[in-house]
C-alpha positions in Angstrom: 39.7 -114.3 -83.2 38.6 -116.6 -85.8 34.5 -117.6 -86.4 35.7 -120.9 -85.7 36.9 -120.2 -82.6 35.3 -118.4 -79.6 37.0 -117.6 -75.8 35.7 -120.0 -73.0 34.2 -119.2 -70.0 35.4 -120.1 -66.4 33.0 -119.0 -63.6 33.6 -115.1 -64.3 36.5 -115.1 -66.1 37.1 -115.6 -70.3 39.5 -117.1 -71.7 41.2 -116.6 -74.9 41.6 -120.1 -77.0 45.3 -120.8 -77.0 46.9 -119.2 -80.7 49.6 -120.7 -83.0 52.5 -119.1 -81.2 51.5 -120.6 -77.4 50.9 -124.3 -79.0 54.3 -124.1 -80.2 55.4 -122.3 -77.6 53.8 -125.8 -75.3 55.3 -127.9 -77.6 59.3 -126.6 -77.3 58.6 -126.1 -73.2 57.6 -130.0 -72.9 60.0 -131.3 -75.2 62.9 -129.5 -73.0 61.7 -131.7 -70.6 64.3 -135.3 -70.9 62.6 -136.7 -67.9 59.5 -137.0 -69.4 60.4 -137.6 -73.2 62.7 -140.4 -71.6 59.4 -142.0 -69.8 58.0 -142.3 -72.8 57.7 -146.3 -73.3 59.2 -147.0 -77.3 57.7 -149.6 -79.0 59.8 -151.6 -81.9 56.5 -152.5 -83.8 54.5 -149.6 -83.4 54.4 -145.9 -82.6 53.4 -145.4 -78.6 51.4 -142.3 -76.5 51.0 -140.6 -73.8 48.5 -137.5 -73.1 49.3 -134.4 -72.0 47.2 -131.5 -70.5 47.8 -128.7 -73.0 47.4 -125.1 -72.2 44.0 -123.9 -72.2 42.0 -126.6 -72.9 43.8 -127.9 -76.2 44.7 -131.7 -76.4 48.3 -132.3 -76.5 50.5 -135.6 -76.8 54.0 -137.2 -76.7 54.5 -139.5 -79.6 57.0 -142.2 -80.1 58.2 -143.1 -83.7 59.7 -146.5 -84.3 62.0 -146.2 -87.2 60.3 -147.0 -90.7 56.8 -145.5 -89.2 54.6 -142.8 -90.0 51.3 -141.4 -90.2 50.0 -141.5 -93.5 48.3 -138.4 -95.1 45.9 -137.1 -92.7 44.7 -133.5 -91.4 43.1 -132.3 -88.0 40.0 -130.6 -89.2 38.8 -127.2 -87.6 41.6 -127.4 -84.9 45.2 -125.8 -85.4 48.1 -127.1 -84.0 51.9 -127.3 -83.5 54.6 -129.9 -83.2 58.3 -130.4 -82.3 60.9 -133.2 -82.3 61.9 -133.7 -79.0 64.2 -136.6 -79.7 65.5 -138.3 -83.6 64.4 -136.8 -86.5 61.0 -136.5 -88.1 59.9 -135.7 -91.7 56.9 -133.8 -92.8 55.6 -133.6 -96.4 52.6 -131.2 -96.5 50.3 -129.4 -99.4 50.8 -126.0 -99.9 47.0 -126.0 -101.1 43.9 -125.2 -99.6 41.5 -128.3 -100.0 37.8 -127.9 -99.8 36.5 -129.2 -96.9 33.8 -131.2 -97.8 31.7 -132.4 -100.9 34.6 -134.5 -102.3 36.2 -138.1 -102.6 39.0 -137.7 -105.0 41.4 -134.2 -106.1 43.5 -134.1 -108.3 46.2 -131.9 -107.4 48.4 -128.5 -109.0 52.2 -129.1 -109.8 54.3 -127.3 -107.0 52.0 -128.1 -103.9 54.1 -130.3 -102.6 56.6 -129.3 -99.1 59.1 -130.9 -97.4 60.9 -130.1 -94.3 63.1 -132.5 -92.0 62.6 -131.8 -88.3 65.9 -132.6 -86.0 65.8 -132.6 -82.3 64.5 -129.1 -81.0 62.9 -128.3 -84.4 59.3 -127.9 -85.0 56.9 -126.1 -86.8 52.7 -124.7 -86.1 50.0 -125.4 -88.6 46.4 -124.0 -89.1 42.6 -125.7 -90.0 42.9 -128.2 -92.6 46.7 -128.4 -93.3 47.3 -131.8 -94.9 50.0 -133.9 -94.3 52.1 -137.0 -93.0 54.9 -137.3 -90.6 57.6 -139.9 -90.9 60.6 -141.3 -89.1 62.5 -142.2 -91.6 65.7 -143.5 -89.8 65.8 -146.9 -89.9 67.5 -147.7 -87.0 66.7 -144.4 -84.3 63.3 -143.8 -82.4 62.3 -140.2 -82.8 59.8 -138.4 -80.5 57.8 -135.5 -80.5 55.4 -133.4 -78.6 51.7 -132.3 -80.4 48.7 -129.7 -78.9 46.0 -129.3 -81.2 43.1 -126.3 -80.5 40.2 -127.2 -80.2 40.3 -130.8 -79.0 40.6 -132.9 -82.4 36.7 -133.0 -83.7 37.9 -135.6 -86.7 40.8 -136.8 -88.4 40.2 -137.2 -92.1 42.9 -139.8 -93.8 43.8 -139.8 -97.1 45.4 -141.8 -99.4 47.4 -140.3 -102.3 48.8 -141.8 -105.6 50.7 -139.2 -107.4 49.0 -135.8 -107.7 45.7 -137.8 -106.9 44.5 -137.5 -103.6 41.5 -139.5 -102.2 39.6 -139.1 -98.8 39.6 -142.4 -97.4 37.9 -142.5 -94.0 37.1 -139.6 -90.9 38.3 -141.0 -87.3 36.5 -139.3 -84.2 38.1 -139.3 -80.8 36.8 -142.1 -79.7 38.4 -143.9 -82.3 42.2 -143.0 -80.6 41.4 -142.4 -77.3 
């Protein structure tokens, strides 16, 4: 177990925060589900949600894409996560770096950081604290969809803008600011 994370305690029973593995594992369970990706109301203009209880207290979500839309460069703090497309076809370009966490405005960063990976219907992938990066549906005509469970419940959101190797913190969201 992690120092940032510590089990939970029900009346006399403790509980483990859910790992890595179990998030994705969430994530490919709920996007098997057709009935409930398919209730999903899409959007043309804008991406839509629903939440989802997640397994063991994490917060989890079904996303719709509109083509053309994405999330910009962003990460999820001290929580990890997972994933999956349950319906199109997402793109995820990440950093291969470890950023500091605070103390900073603007990095400048190393050649070779940079990841790619498309994610088809059924694929998916689990992250850990502070992985940077942006999603994108870049069909322009398809919807895509995907399931997300983040451990803990998202603290902050840090977005970031980037202009070649240059990338600059631009604003921190909190929950209320989504929920």
């Amino acid at each position: 177990m992690s120092p940032h994370t510590s089990p939970r305690t029900t009346g006399t029973t403790t509980i483990a925060p859910p790992t890595q593995a179990e998030l994705l594992d969430f994530v490919r369970r709920t996007a098997a589900d057709h009935d409930l990706v398919a209730s999903l109301p899409l959007d043309p203009e804008g991406r839509t949600w629903v939440r989802l209880e997640g397994p063991g207290g994490s917060e989890a979500w079904l996303i719709g894409w509109p083509p053309g839309t994405g999330t910009g460069w962003h990460d999820h703090a001290e929580s990890v996560g997972a994933f999956l497309t349950a319906a199109g076809e997402l793109t995820e370009h990440s950093l291969a770096a470890r950023l500091p966490t605070d103390g900073w405005k603007t990095l400048e960063l190393s050649e070779n950081v940079d990841r790619q990976r498309q994610l088809r219907t059924g694929q998916g992938r689990a992250f850990g604290r502070h992985h940077v990066h942006e999603v994108l549906n870049e069909s322009r005509t398809e919807h895509a969809v995907s399931v997300h469970a983040y451990y803990p419940p998202l603290p902050q959101i840090r977005r970031y803008s980037r202009t070649g190797p240059v990338l600059r913190l631009e604003s921190v969201e909190r929950p209320e600011d989504w929920q």
